[in-house]
NUMAR-17319 format. One record per residue (C-alpha): x, y, z negated; residue in three letters; residue number from 1. Coordinates in steps of 0.5 Angstrom, whole numbers. Last residue first. Layout:
BEGIN
ATOM      xx      yy      zz   residu   num
ATOM       X       Y       Z      ala   NUM
...
end
This chain:
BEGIN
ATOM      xx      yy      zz   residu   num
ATOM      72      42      29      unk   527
ATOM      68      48      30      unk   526
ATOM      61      48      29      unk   525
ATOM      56      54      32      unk   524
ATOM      51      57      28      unk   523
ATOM      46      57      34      unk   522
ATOM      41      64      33      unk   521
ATOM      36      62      39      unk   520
ATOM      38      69      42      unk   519
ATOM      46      67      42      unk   518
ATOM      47      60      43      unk   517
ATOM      40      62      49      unk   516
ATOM      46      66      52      unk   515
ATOM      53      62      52      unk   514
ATOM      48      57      55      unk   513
ATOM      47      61      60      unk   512
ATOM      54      64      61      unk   511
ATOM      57      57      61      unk   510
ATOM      52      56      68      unk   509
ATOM      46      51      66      unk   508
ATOM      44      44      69      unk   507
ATOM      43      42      61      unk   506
ATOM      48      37      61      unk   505
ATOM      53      41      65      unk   504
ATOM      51      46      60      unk   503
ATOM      53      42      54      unk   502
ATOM      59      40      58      unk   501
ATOM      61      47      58      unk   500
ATOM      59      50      51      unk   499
ATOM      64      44      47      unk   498
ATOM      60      43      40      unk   497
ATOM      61      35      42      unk   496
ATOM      58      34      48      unk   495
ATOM      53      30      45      unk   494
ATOM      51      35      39      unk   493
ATOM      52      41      43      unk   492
ATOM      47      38      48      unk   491
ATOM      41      37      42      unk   490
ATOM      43      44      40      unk   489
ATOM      40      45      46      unk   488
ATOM      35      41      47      unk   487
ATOM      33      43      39      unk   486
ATOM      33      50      42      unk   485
ATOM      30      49      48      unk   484
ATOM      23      45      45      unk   483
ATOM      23      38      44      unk   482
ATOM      16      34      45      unk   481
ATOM      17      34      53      unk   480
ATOM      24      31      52      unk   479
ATOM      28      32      58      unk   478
ATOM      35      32      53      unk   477
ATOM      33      25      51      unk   476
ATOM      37      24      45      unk   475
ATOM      42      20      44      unk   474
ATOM      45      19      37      unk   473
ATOM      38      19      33      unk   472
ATOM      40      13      28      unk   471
ATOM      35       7      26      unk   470
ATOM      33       3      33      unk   469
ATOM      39       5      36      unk   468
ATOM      44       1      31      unk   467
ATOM      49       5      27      unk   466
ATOM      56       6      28      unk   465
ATOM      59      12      23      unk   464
ATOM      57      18      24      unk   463
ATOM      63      23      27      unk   462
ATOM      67      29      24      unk   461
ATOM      68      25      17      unk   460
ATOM      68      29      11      unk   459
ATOM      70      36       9      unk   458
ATOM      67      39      15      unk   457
ATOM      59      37      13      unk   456
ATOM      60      41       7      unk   455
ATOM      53      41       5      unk   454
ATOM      51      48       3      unk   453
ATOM      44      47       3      unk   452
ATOM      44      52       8      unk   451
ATOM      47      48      13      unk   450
ATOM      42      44      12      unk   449
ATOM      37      50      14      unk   448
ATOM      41      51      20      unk   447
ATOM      40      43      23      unk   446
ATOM      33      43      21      unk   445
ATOM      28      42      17      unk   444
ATOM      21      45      18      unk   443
ATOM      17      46      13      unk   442
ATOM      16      53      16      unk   441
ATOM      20      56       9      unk   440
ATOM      26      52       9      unk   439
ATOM      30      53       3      unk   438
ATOM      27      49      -2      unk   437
ATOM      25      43       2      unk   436
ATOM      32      43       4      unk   435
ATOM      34      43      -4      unk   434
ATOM      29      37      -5      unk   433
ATOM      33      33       1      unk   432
ATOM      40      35      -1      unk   431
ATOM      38      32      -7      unk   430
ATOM      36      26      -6      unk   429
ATOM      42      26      -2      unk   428
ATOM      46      26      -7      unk   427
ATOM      42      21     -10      unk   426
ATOM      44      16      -5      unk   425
ATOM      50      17      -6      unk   424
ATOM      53      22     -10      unk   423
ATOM      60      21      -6      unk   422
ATOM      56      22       1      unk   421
ATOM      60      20       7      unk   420
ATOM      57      26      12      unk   419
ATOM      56      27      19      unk   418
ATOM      50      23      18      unk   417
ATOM      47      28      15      unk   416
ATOM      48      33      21      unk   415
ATOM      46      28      26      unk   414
ATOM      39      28      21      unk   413
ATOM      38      35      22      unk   412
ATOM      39      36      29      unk   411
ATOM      33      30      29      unk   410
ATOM      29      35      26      unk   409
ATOM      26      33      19      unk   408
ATOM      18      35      17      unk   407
ATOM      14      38      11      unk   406
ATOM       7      39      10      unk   405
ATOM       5      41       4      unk   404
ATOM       4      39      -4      unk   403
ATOM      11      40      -8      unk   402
ATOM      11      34     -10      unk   401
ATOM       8      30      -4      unk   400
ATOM      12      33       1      unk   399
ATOM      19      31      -3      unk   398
ATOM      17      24      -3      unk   397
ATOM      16      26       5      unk   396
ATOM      22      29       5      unk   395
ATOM      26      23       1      unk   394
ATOM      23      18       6      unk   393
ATOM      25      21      12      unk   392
ATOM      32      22       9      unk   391
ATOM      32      14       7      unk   390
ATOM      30      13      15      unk   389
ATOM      34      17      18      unk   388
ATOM      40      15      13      unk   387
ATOM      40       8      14      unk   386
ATOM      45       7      19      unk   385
ATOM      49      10      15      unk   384
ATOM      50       4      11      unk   383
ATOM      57       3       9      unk   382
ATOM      56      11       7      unk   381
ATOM      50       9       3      unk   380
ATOM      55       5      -3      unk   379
ATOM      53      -2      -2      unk   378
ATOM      50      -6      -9      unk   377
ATOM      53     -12     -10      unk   376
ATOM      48     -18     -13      unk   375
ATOM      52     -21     -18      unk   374
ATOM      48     -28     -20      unk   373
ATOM      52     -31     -28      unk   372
ATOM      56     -25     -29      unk   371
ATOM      53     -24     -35      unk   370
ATOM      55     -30     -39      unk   369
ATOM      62     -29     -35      unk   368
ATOM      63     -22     -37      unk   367
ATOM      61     -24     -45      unk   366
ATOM      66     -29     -44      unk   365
ATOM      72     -25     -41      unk   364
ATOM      70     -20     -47      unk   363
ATOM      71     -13     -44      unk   362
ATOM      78      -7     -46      unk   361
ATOM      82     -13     -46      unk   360
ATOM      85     -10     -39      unk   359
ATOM      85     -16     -35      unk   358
ATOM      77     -15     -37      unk   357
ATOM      78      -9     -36      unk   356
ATOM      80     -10     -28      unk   355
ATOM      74     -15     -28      unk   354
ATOM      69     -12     -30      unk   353
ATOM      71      -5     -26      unk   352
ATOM      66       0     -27      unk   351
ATOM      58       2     -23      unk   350
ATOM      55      -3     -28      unk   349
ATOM      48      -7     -28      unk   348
ATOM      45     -11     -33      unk   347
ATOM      39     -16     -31      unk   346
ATOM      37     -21     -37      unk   345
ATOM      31     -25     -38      unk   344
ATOM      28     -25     -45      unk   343
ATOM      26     -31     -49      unk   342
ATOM      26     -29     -56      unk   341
ATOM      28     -32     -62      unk   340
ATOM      28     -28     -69      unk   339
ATOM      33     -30     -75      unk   338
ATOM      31     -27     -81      unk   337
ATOM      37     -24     -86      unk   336
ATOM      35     -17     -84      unk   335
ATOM      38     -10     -85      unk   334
ATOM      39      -9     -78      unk   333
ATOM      34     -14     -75      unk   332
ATOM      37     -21     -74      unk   331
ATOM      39     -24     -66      unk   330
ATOM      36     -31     -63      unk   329
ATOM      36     -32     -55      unk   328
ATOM      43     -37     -56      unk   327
ATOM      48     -34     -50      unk   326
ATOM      45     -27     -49      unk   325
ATOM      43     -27     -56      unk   324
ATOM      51     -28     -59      unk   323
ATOM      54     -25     -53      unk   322
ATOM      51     -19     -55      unk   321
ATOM      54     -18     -62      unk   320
ATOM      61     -19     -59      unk   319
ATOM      60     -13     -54      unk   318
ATOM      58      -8     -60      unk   317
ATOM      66      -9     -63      unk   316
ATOM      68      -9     -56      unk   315
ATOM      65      -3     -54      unk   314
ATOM      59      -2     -50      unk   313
ATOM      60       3     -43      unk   312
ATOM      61      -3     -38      unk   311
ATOM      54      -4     -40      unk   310
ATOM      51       3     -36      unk   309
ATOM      44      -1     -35      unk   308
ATOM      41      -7     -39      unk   307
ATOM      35      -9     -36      unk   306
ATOM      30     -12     -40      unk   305
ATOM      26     -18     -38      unk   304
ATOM      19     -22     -40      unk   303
ATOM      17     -26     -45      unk   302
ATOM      20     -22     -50      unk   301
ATOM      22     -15     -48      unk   300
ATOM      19     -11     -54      unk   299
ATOM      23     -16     -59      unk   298
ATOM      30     -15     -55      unk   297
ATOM      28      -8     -55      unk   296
ATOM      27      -8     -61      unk   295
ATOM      22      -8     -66      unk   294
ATOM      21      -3     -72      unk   293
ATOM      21      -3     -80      unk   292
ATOM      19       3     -83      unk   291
ATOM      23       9     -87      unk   290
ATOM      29       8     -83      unk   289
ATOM      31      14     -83      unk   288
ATOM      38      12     -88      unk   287
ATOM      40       6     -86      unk   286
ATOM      36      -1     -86      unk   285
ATOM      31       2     -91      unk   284
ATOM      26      -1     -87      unk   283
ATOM      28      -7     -83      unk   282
ATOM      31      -5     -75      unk   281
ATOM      31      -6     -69      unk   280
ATOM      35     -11     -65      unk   279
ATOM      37      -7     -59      unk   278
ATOM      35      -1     -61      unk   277
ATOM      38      -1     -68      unk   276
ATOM      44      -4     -65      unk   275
ATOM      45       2     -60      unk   274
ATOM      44       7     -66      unk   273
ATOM      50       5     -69      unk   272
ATOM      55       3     -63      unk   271
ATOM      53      10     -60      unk   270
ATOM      48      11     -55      unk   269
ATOM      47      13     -48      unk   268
ATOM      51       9     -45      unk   267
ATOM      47       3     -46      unk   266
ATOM      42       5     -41      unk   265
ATOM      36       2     -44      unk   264
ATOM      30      -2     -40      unk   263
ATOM      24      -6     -42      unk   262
ATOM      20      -9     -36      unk   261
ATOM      14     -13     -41      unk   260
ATOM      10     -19     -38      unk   259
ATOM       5     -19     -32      unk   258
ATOM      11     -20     -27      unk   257
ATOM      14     -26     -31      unk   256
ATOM      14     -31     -26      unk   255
ATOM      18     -25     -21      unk   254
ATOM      16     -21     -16      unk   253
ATOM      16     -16     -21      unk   252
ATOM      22     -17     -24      unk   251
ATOM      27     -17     -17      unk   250
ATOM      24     -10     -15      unk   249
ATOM      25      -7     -21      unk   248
ATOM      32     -10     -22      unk   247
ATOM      34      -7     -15      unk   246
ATOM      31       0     -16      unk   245
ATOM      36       1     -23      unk   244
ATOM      41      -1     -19      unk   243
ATOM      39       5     -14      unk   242
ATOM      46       7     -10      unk   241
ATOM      46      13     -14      unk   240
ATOM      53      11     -19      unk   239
ATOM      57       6     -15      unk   238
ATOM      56      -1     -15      unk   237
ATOM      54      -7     -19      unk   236
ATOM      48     -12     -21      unk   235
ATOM      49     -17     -26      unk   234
ATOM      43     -21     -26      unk   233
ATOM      42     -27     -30      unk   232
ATOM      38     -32     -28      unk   231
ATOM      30     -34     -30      unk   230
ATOM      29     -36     -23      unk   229
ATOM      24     -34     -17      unk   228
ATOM      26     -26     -17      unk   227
ATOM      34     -30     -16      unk   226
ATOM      32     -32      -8      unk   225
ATOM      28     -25      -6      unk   224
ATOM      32     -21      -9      unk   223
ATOM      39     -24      -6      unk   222
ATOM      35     -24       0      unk   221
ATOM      34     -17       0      unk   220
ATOM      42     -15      -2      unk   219
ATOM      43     -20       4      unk   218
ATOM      39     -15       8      unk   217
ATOM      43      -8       5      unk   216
ATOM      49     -10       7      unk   215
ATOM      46     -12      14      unk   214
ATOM      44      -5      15      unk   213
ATOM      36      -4      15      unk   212
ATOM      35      -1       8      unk   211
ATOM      30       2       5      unk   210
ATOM      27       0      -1      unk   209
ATOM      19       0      -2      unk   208
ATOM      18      -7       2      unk   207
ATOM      21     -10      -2      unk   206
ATOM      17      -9      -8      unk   205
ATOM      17      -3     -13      unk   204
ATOM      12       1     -11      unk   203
ATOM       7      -5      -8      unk   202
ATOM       8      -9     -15      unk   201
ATOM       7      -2     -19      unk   200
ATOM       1      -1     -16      unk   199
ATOM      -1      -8     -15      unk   198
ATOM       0      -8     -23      unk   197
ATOM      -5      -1     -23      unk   196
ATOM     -11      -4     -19      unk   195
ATOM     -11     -11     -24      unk   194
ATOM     -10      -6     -30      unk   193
ATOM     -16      -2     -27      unk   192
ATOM     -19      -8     -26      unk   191
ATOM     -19     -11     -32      unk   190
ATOM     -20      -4     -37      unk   189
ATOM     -26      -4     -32      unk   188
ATOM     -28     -10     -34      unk   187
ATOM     -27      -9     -41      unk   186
ATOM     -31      -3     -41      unk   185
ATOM     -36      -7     -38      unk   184
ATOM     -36     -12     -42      unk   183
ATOM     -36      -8     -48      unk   182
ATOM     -43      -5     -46      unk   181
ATOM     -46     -12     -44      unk   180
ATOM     -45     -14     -52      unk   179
ATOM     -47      -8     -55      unk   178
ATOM     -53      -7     -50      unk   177
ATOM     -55     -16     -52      unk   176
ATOM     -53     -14     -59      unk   175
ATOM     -58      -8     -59      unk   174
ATOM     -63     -12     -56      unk   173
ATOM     -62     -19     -61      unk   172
ATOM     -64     -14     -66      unk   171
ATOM     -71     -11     -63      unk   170
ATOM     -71     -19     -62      unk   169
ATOM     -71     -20     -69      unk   168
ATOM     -76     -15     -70      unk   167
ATOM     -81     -17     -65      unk   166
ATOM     -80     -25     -67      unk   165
ATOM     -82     -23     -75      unk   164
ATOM     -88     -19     -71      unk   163
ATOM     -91     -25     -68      unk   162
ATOM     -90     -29     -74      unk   161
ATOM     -95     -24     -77      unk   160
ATOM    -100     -25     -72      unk   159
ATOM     -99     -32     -72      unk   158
ATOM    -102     -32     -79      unk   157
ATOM    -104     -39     -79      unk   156
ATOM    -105     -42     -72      unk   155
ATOM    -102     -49     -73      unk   154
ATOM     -95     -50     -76      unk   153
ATOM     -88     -50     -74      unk   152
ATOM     -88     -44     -70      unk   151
ATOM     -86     -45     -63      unk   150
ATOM     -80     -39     -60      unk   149
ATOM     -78     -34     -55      unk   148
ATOM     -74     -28     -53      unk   147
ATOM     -75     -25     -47      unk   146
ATOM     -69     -20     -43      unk   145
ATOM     -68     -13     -42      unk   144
ATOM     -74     -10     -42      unk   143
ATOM     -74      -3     -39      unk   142
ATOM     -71       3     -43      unk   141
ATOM     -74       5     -49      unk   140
ATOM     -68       2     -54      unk   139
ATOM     -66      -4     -50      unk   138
ATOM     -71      -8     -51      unk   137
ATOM     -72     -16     -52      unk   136
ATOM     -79     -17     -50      unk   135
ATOM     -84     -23     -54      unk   134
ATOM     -86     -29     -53      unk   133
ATOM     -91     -34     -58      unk   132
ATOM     -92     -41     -56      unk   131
ATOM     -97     -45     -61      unk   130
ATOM     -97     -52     -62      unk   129
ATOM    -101     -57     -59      unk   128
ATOM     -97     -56     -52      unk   127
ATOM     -91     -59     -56      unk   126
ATOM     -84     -55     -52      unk   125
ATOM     -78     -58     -48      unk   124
ATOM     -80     -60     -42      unk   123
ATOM     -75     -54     -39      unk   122
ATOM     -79     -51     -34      unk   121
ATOM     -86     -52     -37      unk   120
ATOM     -90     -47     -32      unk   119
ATOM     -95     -44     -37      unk   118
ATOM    -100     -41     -32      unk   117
ATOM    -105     -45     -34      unk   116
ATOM    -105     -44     -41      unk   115
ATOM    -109     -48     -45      unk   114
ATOM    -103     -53     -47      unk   113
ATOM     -99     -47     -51      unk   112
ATOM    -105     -47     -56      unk   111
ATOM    -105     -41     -62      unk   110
ATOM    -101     -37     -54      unk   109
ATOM     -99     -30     -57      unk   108
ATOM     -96     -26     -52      unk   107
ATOM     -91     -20     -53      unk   106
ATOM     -92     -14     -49      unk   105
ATOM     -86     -11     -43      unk   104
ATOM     -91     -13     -37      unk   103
ATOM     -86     -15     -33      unk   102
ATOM     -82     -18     -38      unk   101
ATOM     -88     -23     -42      unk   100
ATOM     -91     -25     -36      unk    99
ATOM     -84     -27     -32      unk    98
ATOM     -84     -32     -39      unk    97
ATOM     -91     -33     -38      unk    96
ATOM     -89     -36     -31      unk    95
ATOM     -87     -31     -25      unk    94
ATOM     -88     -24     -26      unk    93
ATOM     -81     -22     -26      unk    92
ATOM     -78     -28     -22      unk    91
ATOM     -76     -34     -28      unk    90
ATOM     -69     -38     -27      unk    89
ATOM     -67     -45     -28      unk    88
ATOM     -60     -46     -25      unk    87
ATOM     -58     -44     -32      unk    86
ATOM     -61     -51     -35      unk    85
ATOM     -54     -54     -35      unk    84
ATOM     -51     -48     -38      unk    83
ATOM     -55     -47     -44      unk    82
ATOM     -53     -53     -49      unk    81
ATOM     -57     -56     -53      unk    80
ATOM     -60     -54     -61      unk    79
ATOM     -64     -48     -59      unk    78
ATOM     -62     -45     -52      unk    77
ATOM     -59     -39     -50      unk    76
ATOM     -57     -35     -43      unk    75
ATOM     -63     -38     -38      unk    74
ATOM     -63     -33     -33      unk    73
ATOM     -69     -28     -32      unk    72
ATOM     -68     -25     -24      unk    71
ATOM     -67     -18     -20      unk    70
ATOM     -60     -21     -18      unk    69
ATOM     -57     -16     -20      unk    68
ATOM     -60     -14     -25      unk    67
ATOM     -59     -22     -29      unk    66
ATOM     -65     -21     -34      unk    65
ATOM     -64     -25     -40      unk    64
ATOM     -68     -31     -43      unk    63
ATOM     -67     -33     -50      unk    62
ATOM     -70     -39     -52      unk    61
ATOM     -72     -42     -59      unk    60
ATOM     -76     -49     -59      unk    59
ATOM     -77     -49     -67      unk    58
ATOM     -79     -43     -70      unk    57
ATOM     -80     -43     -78      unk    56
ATOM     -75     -38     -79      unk    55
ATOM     -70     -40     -84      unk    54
ATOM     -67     -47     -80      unk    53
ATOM     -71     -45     -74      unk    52
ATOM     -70     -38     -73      unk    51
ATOM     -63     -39     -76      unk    50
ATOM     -61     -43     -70      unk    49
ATOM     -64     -39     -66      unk    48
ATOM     -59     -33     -69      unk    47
ATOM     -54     -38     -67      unk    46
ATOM     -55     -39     -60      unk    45
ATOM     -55     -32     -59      unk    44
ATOM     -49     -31     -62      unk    43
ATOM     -46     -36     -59      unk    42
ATOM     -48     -33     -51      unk    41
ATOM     -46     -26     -53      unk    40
ATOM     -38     -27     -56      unk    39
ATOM     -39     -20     -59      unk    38
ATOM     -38     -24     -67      unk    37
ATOM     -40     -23     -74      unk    36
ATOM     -46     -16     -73      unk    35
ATOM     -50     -20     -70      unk    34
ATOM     -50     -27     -75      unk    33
ATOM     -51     -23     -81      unk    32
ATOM     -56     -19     -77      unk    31
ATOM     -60     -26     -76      unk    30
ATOM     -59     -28     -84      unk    29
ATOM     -62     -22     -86      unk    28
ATOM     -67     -23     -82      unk    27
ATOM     -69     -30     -85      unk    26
ATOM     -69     -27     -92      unk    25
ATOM     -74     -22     -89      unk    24
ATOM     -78     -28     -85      unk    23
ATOM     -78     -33     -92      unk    22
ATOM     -81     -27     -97      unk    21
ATOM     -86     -25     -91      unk    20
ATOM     -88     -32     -90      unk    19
ATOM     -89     -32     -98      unk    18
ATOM     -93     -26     -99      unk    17
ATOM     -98     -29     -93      unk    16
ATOM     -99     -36     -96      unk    15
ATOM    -101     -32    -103      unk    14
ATOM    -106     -27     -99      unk    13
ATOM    -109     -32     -95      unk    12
ATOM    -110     -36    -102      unk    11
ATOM    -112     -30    -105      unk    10
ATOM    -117     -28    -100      unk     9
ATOM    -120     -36    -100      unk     8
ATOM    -122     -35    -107      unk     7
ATOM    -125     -42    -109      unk     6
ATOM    -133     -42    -111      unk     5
ATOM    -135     -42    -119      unk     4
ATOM    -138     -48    -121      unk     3
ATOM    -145     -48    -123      unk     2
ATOM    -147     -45    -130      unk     1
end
């Protein structure tokens, strides 16, 4: 009986269930390894590792499409750093690997020495053993990229190793998307952030505050000077002088710009509640306190908290301040663990520190721990000058919200700088919004702050002095861009409301200007 011969298909059949068992647990290695991590460039040089470890295929590449410079680029590399072979790039077409992307097939190559076109690059790869390449894709768009690999043996079963490659770069594609998705994102989240802090920048810089009057000019050169340092600021004035604009301004062009700007105004709590915000709370401090919460020390950390209203905190509270103003360090409300914190402190006041600390009323060291930089803040009828250009910038903020044109007349700005302004700034605020109620062409003038009900005749009968530059005080009565009734009120404003030597200004009779008063409908000033 002759010997019976080999069964060769058993053996095929044997080697192939084999490969297929190693290449399945392979892939489950591969997406083990995607799903771990979004940086892009490890992740693939780890899914390479795996190729080579599990996968039997060495030299593994990973080459993406850079689409905007229309080029394959060098993005991972089997046991060596990618970034010194990342000036080495493939056109589409150029090579095998440009081969591989603009024809969006794999290639299967049983002997890499037999192709020509195969430009060995890198150097790195055995010419007797086989070269196989695939396209990465993304979905059913075009190839993003070219994944590469040698397997270890001769020409056996390439087919299926072919397909084992396909399917680990279907993989590395939907990381490859996941990857490049959440990069954009981030990328736009960046630029929007870059975008809103030179927003924030620009609207709470210097050149966002007006003022031309010299109190104001060493105000700004305070700013420009403390901004630099980590000094505590006291800054102080009447109510609706802008403190709260000041510490904007001295944060965010500071080193701590980028980090937390907190604010509280200390008048607005009770004792209880004002040690809560400050300091926060553990749950269970109080009834209500059904979580732990940071305060706003803890919110603040790494950047500034502003302290508004702080003549307004009692003794009892005054003490527990001085604690993290002079040591950085505080316990939450119902805590025992102290908590450091490196908070820059500006506060701000509109009473008299000093008569209360005479008084007994305020802590001698907490006002000194805080009076470290004052910066005074002047009342605007020291700084009438700058009345033009506040009310300028007021009707113009007032424009934008109620969406139209609006403008001020000269007239207009003579009468506000016949008044000194208790409220301040904000009080013209005010004024400046009611103006704009009032007025129905967008025109405010004279009359339509008189209709504000401004009493400009209980204050001062003459603006203060002001420089040229700022303040309307001579108008040129043969203006071609004024019309008759802003000249002639114009006169009237210059010759003090009297009618006679307006009308010598003017070159008219009394009678005349007796006249255009009536027909022009010019409320008369008496003083």
């Amino acid at each position: 009986m002759s010997p019976k011969a080999p069964d060769f298909g058993a053996a095929e059949d044997s080697s192939r269930l084999a490969l297929l068992e190693f290449q399945l647990a392979a892939l489950f290695e591969v997406s083990s390894v995607l799903s771990r991590s979004l940086n892009l460039r490890q992740t693939l040089r780890e899914v390479l590792g795996v190729l080579h470890e599990r996968g039997g295929m060495r030299y593994g590449l990973v080459c993406l499409l850079d689409e905007d410079r229309g080029e394959l680029m060098i993005s991972a590399l089997h046991g060596k750093d990618a970034e010194p072979f990342e000036k080495v790039t493939y056109q589409p077409g150029e090579g095998v690997i440009g081969q591989i992307l603009s024809s969006n097939e794999p290639w299967v190559l049983p002997r890499l020495g037999d192709e020509p076109r195969f430009l060995d690059r890198l150097n790195l790869y055995d010419h007797d053993l086989p070269f196989i390449g695939v396209p990465i894709r993304v979905g059913e768009e075009h190839p993003v990229g070219v994944l590469t690999a040698q397997p270890e043996s001769g020409e056996t079963l390439l087919g299926y190793r072919a397909r084992f490659l396909e399917m680990v770069a279907n993989l590395t594609g939907q990381a490859v998307r996941l990857a490049r998705t959440v990069e954009a994102e981030q990328q736009a989240l960046r630029e929007e952030r870059d975008k809103l802090r030179r927003e924030v920048k620009g609207t709470h810089g210097f050149d966002s505050i007006i003022g031309r009057a010299d109190a104001m000019r060493l105000v700004f050169e305070q700013v420009r000077q403390v901004a630099k340092w980590n000094t505590t600021v006291l800054i102080r004035g009447e109510s609706g002088t802008g403190k709260e604009l000041i510490a904007n301004a001295i944060h965010y062009n500071s080193p701590r710009a980028r980090a937390p700007f907190v604010k509280l105004n200390c008048a607005a709590l009770p004792d209880n509640l004002l040690e809560s915000e400050l300091f926060g709370h553990e749950k269970g401090a109080f009834t209500g306190a059904v979580s732990q919460r940071k305060g706003r020390f803890e919110q603040a950390d790494g950047g500034t908290l502003f302290l508004d209203e702080i003549g307004e905190i009692t003794p009892a509270f005054q003490a527990k301040l001085l604690r993290v103003l002079q040591e950085g360090e505080f316990e939450r409300v119902g805590g025992g663990r102290t908590i450091k914190v490196d908070v820059r402190v500006i506060a701000a006041t509109n009473r008299d520190l000093e008569a209360e600390v005479r008084a007994g009323d305020f802590r001698e060291d907490l006002y000194y721990r805080l009076n470290v930089m004052p910066i005074r803040m002047p009342a605007l009828r020291e700084r009438m000058e700058d009345i033009p250009d506040l009310a300028r910038f007021l009707v113009g903020k007032v424009a934008r919200m109620q969406g139209r044109e609006l403008q001020i007349t000269d007239s207009a700005l003579r009468v506000l700088m016949r008044y000194e302004w208790p409220g301040n700034v904000r009080e013209l605020e005010n004024c400046m919004e009611r103006a704009a109620v009032m007025c129905e062409n967008g025109i405010i003038d004279r009359d339509v702050i008189n209709l504000t009900g401004l009493d400009v005749s209980a204050t001062a009968s003459e603006p203060a002095p002001a420089s040229t530059a700022a303040a309307p005080h001579h108008v040129d009565l043969n203006d071609p861009n004024l019309d008759e009734r802003e000249r002639v009120i114009a006169a009237l404003e210059e010759a003090g409301w009297v009618q006679a030597k307006a009308a010598r200004l003017l070159n008219m009779t009394p009678r005349q200007i007796a006249y255009r008063i009536q027909t022009l409908n010019i409320k008369m000033r008496q003083f």
